[in-house]
C-alpha positions in Angstrom: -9.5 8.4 -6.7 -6.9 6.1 -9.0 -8.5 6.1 -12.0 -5.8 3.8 -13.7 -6.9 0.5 -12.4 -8.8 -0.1 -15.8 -5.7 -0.3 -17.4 -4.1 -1.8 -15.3 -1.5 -5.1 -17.1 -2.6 -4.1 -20.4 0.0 -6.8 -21.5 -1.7 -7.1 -24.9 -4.3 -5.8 -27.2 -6.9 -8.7 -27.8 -9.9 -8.7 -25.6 -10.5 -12.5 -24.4 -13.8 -13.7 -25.6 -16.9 -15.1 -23.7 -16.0 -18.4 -22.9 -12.2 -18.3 -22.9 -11.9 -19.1 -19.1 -14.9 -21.4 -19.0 -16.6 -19.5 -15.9 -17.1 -16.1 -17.4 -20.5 -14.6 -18.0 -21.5 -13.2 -20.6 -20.3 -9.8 -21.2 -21.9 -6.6 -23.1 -20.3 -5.3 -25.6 -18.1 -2.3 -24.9 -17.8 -3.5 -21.2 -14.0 -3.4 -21.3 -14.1 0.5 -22.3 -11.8 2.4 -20.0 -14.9 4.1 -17.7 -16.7 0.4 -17.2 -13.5 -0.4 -15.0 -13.8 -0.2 -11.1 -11.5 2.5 -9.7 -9.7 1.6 -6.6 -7.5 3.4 -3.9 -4.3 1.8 -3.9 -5.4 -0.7 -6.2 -5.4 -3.5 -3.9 -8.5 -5.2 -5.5 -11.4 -3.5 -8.0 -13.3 -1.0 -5.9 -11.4 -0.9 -3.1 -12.1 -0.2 0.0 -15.8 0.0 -1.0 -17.8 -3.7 -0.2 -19.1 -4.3 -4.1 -21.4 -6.6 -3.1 -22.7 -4.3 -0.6 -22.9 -1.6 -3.1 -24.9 -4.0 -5.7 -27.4 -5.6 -3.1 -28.1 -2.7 -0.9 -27.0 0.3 -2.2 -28.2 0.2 -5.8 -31.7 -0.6 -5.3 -31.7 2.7 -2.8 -30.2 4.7 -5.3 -32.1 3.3 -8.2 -35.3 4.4 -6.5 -34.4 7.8 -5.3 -31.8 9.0 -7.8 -32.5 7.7 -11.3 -35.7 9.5 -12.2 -35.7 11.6 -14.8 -34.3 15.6 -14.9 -32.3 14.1 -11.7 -29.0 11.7 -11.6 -31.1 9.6 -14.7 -27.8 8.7 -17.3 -26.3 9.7 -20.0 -26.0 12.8 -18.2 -26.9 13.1 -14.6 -27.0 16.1 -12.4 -24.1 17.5 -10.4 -21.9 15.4 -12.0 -23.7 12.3 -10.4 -25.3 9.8 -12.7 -27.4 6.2 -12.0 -28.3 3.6 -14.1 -31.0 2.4 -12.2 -30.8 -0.5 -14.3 -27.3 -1.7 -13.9 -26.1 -4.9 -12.9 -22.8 -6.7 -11.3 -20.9 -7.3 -14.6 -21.9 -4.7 -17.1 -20.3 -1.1 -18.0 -23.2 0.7 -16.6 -22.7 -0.9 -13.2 -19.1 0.4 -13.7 -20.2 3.9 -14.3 -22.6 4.0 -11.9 -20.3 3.3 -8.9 -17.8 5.2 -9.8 -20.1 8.2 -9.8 -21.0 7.0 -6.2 -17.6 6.7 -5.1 -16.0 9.8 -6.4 -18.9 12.0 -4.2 -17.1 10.1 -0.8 -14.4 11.1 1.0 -13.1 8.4 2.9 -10.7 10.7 5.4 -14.0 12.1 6.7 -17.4 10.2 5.5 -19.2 12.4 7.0 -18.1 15.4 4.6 -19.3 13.0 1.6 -21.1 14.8 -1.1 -22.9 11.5 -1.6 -24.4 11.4 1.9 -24.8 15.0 2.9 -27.0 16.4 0.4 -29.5 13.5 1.2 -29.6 14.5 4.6 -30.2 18.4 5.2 -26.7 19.7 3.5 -28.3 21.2 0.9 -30.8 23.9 0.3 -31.4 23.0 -3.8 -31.2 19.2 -3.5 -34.7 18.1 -4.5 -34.9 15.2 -2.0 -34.1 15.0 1.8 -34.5 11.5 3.8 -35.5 11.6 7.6 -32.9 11.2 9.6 -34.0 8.0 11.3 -34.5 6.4 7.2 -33.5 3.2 6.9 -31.9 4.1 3.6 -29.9 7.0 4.8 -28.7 4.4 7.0 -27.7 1.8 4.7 -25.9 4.9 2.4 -24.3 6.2 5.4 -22.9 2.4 6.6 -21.4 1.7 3.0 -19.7 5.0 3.5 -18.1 4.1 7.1 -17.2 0.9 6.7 -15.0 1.8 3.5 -13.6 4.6 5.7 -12.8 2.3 8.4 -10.8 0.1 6.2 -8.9 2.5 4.3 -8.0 4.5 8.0 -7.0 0.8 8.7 -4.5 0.2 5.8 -3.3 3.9 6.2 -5.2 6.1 4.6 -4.9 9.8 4.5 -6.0 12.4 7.8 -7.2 15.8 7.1 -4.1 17.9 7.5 -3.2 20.2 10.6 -2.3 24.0 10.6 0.9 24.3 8.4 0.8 21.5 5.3 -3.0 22.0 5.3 -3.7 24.9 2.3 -6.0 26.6 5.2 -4.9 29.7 6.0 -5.0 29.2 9.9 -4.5 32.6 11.1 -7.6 33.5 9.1 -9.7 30.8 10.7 -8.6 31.8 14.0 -9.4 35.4 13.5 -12.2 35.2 11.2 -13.7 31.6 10.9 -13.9 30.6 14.3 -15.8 33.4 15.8 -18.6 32.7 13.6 -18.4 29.1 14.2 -18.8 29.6 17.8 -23.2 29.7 17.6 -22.4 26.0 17.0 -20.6 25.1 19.9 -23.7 25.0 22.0 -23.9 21.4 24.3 -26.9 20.5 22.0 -25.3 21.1 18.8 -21.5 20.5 17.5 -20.3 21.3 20.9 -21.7 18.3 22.0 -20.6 16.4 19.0 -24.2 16.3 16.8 -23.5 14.4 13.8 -20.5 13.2 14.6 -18.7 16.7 14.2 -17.4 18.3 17.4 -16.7 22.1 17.7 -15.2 23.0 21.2 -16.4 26.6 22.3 -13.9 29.5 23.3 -10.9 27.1 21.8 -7.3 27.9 22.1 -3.9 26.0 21.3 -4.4 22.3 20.4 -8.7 22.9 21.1 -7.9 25.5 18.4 -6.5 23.1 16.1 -8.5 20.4 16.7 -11.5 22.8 15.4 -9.6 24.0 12.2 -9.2 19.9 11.5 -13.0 19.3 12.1 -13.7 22.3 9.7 -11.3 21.8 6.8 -12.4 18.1 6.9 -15.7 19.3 5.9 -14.6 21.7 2.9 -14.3 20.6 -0.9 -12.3 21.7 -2.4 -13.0 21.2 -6.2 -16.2 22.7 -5.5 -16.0 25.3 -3.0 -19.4 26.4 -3.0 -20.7 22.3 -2.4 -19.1 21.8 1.0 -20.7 20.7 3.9 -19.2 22.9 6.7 -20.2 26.0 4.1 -23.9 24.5 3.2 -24.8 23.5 6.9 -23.0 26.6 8.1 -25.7 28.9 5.7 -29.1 26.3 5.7 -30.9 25.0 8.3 -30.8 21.9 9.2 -31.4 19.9 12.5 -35.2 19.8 11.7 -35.2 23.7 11.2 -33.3 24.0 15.1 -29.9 25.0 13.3 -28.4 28.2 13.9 -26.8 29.8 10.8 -24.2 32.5 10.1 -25.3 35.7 8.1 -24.5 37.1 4.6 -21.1 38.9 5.6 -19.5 35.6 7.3 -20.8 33.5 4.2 -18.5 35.6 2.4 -15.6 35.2 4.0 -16.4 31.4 4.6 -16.5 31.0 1.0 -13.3 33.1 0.4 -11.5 31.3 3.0 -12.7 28.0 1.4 -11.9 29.3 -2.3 -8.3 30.9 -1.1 -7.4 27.6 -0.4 -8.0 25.7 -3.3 -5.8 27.9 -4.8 -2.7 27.0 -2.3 -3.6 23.4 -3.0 -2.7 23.7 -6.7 -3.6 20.5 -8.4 -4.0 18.4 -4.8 -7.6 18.9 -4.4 -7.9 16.2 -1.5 -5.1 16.7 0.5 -4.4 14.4 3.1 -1.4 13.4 5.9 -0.3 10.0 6.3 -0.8 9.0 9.8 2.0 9.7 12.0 1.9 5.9 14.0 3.0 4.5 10.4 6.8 5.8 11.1 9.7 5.2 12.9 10.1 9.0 14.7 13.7 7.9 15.7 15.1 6.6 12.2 13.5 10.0 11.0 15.4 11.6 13.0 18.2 9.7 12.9 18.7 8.8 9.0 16.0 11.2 6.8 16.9 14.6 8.6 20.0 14.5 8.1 20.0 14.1 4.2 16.8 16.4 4.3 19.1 19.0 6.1 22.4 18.3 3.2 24.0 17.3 6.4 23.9 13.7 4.5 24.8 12.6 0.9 24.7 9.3 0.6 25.5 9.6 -2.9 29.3 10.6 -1.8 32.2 8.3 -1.2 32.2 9.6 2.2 28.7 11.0 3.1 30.0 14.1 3.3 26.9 16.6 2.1 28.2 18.2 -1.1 25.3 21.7 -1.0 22.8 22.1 0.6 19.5 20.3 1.6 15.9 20.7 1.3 16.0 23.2 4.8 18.1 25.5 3.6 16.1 28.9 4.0 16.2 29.2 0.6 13.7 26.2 0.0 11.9 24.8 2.8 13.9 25.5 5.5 11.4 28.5 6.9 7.4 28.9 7.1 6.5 28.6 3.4 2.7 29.4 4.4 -0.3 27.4 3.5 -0.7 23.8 2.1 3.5 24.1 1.2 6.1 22.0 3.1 7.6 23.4 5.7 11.0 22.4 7.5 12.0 25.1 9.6 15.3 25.1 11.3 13.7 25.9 14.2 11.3 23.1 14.6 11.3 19.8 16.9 11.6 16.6 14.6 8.0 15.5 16.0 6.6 18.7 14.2 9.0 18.0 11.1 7.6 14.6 11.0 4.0 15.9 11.0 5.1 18.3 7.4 6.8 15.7 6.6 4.3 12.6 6.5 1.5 15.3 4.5 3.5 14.7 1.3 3.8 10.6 1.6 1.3 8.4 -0.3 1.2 5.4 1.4 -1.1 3.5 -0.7 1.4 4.3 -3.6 4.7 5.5 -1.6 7.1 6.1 -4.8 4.3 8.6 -6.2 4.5 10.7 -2.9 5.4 14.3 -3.5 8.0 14.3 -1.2 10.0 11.9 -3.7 8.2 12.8 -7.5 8.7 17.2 -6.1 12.6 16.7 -5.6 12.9 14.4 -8.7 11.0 17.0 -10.4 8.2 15.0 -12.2 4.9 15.7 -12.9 2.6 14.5 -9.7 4.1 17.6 -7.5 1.5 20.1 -7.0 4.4 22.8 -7.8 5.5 21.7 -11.2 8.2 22.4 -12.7 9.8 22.1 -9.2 11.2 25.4 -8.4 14.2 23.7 -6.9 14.4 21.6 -10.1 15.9 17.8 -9.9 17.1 17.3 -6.7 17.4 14.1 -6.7 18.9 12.1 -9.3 16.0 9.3 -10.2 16.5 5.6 -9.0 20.2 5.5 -8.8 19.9 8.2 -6.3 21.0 6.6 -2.8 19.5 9.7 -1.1 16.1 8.2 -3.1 15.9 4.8 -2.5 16.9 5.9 1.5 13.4 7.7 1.5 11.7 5.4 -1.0 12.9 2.5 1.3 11.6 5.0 4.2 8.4 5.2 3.0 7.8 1.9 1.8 8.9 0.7 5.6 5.9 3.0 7.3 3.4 1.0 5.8 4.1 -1.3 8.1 6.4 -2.8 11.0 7.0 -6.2 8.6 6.1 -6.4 5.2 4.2 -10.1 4.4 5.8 -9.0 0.7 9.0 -11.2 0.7 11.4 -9.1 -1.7 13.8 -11.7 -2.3 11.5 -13.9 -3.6 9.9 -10.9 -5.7 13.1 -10.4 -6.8 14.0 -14.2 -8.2 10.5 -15.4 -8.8 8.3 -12.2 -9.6 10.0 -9.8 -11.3 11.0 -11.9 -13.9 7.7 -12.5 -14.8 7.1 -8.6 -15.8 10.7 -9.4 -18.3 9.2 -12.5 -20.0 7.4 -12.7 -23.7 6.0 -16.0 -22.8 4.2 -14.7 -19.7 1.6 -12.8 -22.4 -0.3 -14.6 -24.5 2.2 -17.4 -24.6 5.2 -15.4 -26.4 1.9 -14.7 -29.5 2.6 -10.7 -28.8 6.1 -10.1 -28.6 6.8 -7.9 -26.1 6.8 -8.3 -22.4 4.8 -7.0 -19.2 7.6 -4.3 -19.1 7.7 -3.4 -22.6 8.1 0.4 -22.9 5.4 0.6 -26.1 2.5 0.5 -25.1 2.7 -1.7 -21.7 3.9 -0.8 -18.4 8.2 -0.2 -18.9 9.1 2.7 -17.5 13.3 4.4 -17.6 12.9 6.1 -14.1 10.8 5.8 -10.9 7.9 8.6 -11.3 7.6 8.5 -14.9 3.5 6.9 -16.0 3.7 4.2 -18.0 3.0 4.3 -21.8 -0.4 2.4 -21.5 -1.0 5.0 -18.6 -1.8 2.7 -15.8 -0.6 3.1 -12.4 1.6 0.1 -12.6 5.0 1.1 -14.0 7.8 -1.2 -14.1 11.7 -0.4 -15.1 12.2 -3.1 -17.8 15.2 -6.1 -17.1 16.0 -4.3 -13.3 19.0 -5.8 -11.7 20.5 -4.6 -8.7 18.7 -3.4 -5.2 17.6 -0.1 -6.4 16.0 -0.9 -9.5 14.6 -4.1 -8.3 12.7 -2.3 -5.4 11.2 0.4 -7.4 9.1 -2.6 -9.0 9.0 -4.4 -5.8 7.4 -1.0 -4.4 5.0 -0.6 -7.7 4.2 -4.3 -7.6 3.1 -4.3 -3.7 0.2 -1.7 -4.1 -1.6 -4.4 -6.3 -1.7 -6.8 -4.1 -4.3 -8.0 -1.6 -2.4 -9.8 1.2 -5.5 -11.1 3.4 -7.3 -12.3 -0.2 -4.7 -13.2 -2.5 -6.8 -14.4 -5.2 -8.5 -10.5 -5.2 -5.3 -9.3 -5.6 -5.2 -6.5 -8.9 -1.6 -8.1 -10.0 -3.2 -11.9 -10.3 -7.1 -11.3 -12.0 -6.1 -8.8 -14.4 -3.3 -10.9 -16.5 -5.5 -13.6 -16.1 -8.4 -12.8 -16.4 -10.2 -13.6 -13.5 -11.4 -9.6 -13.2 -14.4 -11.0 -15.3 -15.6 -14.3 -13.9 -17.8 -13.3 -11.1 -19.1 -17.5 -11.1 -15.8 -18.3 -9.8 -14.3 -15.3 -8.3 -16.3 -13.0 -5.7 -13.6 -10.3 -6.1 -14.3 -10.3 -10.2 -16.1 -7.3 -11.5 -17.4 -9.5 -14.6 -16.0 -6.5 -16.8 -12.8 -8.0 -19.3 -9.2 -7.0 -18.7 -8.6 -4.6 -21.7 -5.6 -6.7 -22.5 -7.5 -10.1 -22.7 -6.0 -13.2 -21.2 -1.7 -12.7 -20.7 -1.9 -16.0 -18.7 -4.0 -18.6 -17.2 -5.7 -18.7 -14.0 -4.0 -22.1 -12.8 -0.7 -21.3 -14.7 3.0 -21.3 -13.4 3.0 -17.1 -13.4 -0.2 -16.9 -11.8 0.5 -20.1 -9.0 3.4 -18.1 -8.3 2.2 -14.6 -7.8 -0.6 -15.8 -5.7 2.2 -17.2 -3.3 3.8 -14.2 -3.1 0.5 -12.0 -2.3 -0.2 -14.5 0.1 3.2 -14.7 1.6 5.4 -17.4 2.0 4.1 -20.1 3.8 4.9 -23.7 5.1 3.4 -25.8 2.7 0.5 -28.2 2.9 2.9 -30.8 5.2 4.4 -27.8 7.5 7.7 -27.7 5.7 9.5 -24.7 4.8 10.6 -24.3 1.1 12.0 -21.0 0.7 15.3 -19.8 2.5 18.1 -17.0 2.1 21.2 -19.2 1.6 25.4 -18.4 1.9 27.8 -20.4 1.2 30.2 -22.4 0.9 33.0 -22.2 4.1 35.8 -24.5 5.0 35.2 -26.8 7.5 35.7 -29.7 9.6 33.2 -29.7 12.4 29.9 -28.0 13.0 32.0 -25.9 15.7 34.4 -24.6 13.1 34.0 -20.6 12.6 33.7 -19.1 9.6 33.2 -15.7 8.4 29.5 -15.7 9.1 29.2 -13.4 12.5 26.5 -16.2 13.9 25.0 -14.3 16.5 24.4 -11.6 14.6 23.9 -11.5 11.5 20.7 -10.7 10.4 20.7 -11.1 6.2 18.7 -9.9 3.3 19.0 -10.8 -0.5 22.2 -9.2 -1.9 24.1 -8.9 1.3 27.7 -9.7 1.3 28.6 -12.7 3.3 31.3 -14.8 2.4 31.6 -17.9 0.9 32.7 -19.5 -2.8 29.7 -18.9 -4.3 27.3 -16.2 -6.2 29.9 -13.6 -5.4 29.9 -14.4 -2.0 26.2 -12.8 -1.3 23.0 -14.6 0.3 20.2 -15.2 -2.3 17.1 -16.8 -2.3 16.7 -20.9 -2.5 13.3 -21.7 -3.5 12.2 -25.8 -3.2 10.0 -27.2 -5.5 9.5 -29.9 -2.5 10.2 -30.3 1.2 13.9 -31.0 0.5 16.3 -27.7 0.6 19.5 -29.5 -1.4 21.8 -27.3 -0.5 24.5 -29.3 -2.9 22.4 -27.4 -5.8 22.8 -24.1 -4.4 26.6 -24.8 -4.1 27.3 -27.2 -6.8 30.7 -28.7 -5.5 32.3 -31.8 -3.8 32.2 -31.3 -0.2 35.8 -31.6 -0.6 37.8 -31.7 3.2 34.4 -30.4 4.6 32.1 -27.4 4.0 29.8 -25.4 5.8 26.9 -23.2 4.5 23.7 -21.5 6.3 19.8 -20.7 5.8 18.1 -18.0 6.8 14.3 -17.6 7.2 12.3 -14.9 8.9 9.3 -15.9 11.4 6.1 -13.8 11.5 2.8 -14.7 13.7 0.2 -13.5 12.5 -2.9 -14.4 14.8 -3.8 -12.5 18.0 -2.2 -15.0 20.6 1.1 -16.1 21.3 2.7 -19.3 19.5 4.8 -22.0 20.6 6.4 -23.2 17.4 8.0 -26.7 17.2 10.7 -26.4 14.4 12.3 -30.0 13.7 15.0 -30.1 11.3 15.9 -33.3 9.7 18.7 -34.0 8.0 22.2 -36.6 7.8 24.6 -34.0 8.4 25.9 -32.0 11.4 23.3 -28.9 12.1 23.1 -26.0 14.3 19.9 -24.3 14.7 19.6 -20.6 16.2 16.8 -18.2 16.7 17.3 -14.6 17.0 21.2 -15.4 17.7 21.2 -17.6 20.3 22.3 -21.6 19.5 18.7 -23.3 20.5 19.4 -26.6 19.2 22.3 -28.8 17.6 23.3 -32.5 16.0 27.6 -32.6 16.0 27.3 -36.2 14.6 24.2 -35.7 12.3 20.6 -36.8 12.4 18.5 -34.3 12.7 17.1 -31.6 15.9 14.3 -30.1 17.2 13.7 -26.8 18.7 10.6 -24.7 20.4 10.3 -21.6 19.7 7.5 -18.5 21.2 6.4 -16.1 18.4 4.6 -13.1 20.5 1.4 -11.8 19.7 2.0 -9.3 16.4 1.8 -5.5 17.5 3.7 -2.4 16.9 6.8 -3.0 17.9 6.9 -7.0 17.1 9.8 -8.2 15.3 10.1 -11.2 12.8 11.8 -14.0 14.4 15.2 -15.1 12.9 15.7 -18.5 12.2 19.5 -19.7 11.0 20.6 -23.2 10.0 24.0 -24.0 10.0 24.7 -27.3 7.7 28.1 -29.3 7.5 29.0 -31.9 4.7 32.2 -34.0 5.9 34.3 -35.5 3.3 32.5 -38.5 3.1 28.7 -37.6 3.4 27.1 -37.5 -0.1 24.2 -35.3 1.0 24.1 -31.6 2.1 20.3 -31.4 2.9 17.8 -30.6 5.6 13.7 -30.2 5.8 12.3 -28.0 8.1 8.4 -29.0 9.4 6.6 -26.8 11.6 4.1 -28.1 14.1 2.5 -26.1 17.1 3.0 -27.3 20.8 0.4 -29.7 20.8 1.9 -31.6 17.3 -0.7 -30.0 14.9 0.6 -28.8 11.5 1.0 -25.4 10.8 0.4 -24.5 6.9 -0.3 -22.2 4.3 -4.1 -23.9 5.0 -3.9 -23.1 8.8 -2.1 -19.8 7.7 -0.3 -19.0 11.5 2.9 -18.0 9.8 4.2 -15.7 7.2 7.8 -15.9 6.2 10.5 -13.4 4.9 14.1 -14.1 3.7 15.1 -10.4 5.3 14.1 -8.5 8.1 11.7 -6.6 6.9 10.3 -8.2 3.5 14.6 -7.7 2.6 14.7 -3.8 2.4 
């Protein structure tokens, strides 16, 4: 569970008062202490996955009733850990308190091995209370679980690992465990998948593995002696039908159970991200080979310099359980599998396959005994994986970086972005706020947001970019961590249903409806055609020498697909592309390249096409403009003007899936000697004339290929 989201853009030290954003309610005091915050996975919004409203109208009054009595869960201290205020309400600290309790006794990679559920249903001989199985409140308990599972599996959250990263001894299972387990393989119990756990009978070879996975999903670690496969294992249950094991296997369950907590280290909830969130082939291709030292990116040549992370010496053999393993021996599917159980996706630059090799604390084996392999953000080797990483999360990012990089980031750099310049310092401030030196370093105020202070250049800029995307809420921008918390908005429940009605810690940095909120909000959201269809924001290069829209120039048309940064040719910004963001539909390209058009001149803009709905779209792109333009999509010339006047172009967006690509959209601009404009809009309409918009919300663009890393 992140436990940082309550201090999450503590930009300053001044609690904002009832009042200050006109909507907020009233507020206890000593809501905005660090426990009355939320916690989050991934920090996407407060509390998620888990529904809060679901939690406040059905799940509180259940637990109210059943939990809160006295010499039970009743607060200050409850039993087990677990405490209710039966009291509590949407906006105050004890709500705050209360769900967390809730939410720290579920395990979202298998609900059904929730603490929270399990001991309210038969999975526990001392628990005081049992429901009936068909209770409509177990039922309501057990559908605030799943759903929050569902939706964290969806945005790829952890699996239960498999023989080999899992800290499970598996040779013990299979020789000890198992056997036992078998009196539960009967048709009418787990072999016929009662309780939605499955146990096949007489397993062997992937049947075998598939029951260690079933099992270790159902083992808690941080308190052995609490989880569910050990409790149902040695109490009936099933209405008193159960079978159970005897004194001797309890033993060894419990041994088995407690030897691996102690191969986990300090990963108590060890989980694998899931395989179909990677490229196989560009592991294979591009992170083997610099786990292997066959690859240093870091040399002038590439040339490994020592050796990798597979030598035998390191990881390059069977290193037992819960450690990674990289044999020499082993296929790149199975390397993969290791591999993807020491990747955070919901937080990919705190994965211990980056912060073990960098050699910072989050690695469960620290100090790392190979000490610091890599060599912090500078590290080509580390922003290869970090970029790695950050890519399995999905196919296309809806995060555009370029426009992170020229719009966002310099929002974290700014004094007048907190409090209006009043405290001095800046989101990135290294005392006290969220500036970090390095990527895996916590930030001074000891949130989960760190942020290297004035970054410049590719690497630096998509550590942030990376940090910056976990708090973000792409579908519901205005739930997104990154916007309520400067603002705000965390505590106006009237006017946000995301809000928690519990302060931001740091008080108000900026306002709801001002320019550094107006622009983060288009970021989460992506960037979108505007309310008329246009398209404002555009990669740029420029200018070339030219006479006629035919002319060549050192842009490879056909090909080139660009990102922010890129090298490209032209007279200006060092020849790279960079973003162009309009304030209105017109993209002035004579601002961008601030010169007479002089015997004639040529420059281009980019865009990136994402559908986003579940059909396929016919596009109608229609560029107007006085000058010459060429218009191609994915490198093919779809539409031109040679003598100026504007062009119009269809183009088919495929349903989005797995292997769907953002479309590539290039205009290609001339200014003549005598034309005083160099300027085009782009609207976008669908095949029957309709608008598309950030209202109708069909597209999502990127100025690089994927979200331009």
């Amino acid at each position: 569970m992140n436990t940082h989201l309550r201090s999450l853009l503590v930009m300053g030290s001044a609690v904002c008062e009832v009042g200050c954003l006109g909507d907020v309610e009233s507020t206890p005091p000593g809501a905005t202490a660090p426990e009355c915050q939320l916690d989050s996975k991934s920090e996407q919004s407060p509390g998620y996955p888990f529904d809060v409203d679901k939690f406040a109208t059905e799940v509180m009054p259940v637990i109210g009733k059943s939990c809160a009595a006295a010499g039970c869960h009743a607060p200050p201290t409850g039993n087990a850990g677990f405490t209710v205020w039966a009291a509590a309400k949407p906006g105050d600290c004890d709500f705050g308190k209360t769900f967390n309790s809730v939410v720290a006794k579920i395990d979202l990679a298998t609900p059904n091995n929730s603490r929270f559920t399990a001991v309210i249903s038969g999975g526990s001989a001392t628990h005081p209370f049992t429901f009936q199985p068909t209770a409509t409140e177990l039922a309501t308990l057990r559908s605030f679980v799943e759903t929050a599972s569902a939706r964290y599996a969806a945005d790829g959250g952890g699996q239960t690992p498999p023989p080999g990263p899992s800290p499970f001894n598996y040779t013990v299972y299979q020789s000890t465990i198992q056997p036992m387990l078998e009196r539960c393989t009967g048709a009418a119990c787990h072999g016929g998948g009662q309780g939605g756990f499955t146990l096949k009978a007489m397993a062997a070879g992937t049947d075998m593995q598939a029951n260690f996975i079933a099992v270790t999903s159902r083992a808690n670690l941080v308190s052995p002696a609490a989880s569910v496969i050990y409790t149902r294992a040695t109490v009936q249950h099933a209405s008193g039908t159960s079978k159970t094991v005897d004194s001797t296997q309890a033993a060894a369950l419990i041994a088995w159970i407690e030897d691996a907590k102690k191969n986990a280290g300090d990963n108590l909830n060890p989980t694998c991200a899931p395989l179909d969130k990677f490229n196989a082939g560009v592991f294979a291709s591009e992170l083997l080979p610099i786990l292997s030292g066959d690859l240093d990116l870091n040399s002038s040549d590439g040339q490994a310099r020592g050796a990798g992370c597979r030598s035998t010496a390191c990881h390059g053999i069977d290193r037992g359980p819960g450690k990674l393993s990289l044999p020499v021996t082993a296929d790149s599917g199975t390397l993969l599998q290791n591999f993807a159980c020491f990747v955070n996706l919901a937080s990919p630059a705190s994965s211990e396959i980056l912060v073990c090799p960098l050699n910072n604390p989050g690695c469960r084996r620290y100090p790392h005994p190979g000490q610091d392999v890599l060599g912090g953000a500078n590290d080509f080797n580390y922003q290869r994986m970090l970029a790695y990483l950050y890519g399995a999360k999905a196919a296309t990012s809806p995060l555009d970086f370029a426009f992170f990089a020229r719009r966002i980031n310099p929002i974290f750099n700014d004094p007048n972005a907190v409090e209006g310049g009043a405290q001095g310092r800046s989101c990135a401030d290294a005392t006290g706020c969220h500036g970090v030196s390095v990527a895996g370093q916590t930030p001074p105020n000891g949130s989960d947001f760190p942020m290297i202070a004035n970054a410049s250049g590719l690497d630096r800029m998509t550590f942030n970019f990376v940090s910056a995307t976990g708090f973000v809420n792409f579908l519901n921008p205005r739930g997104s961590s990154l916007f309520m918390y400067p603002t705000n908005e965390i505590a106006n429940r009237t006017g946000n249903p995301f809000a928690t009605g519990i302060p931001h810690p740091g008080g108000t940095d900026f306002a709801p409806d001002s320019v550094e909120a107006r622009t983060i909000l288009q970021w989460a959201a992506g960037l979108r055609p505007d309310a008329n269809g246009f398209l404002r924001n555009w990669l740029v290069v420029g200018d070339f020498p030219a006479a006629q829209i035919i002319d060549q120039t050192l842009v490879a048309e056909t090909t080139v697909a660009p990102k922010i940064f890129d090298a490209g040719g032209g007279a200006f910004n060092r020849g790279e592309w960079d973003g162009l963001f309009a304030d209105g539909q017109e993209i002035d390209l004579n601002t961008a390249f601030p010169r007479s058009a002089t015997s004639g001149r040529v420059a281009y803009a980019t865009s990136y096409m994402i559908n986003t709905v579940p059909r396929q779209l016919r596009v109608q792109l229609t560029v107007t403009t006085t000058n010459p333009v060429r218009v191609y999509v994915d490198g093919l010339l779809v539409a031109q003007n040679i003598d100026g006047g504007g062009t119009s172009a269809f183009i088919t967006l495929a349903a989005p899936g797995k292997e769907t690509k953002p479309t590539r959209v290039m205009i290609k601009l001339l200014q003549r000697a005598g034309d005083p404009r160099f300027a085009f809009s782009a609207r976008l309409r669908d095949e029957l004339g309709t608008v598309l918009s950030d209202s109708t919300r069909e597209l999502v663009f990127t100025l690089g290929p994927n979200g331009g890393i």
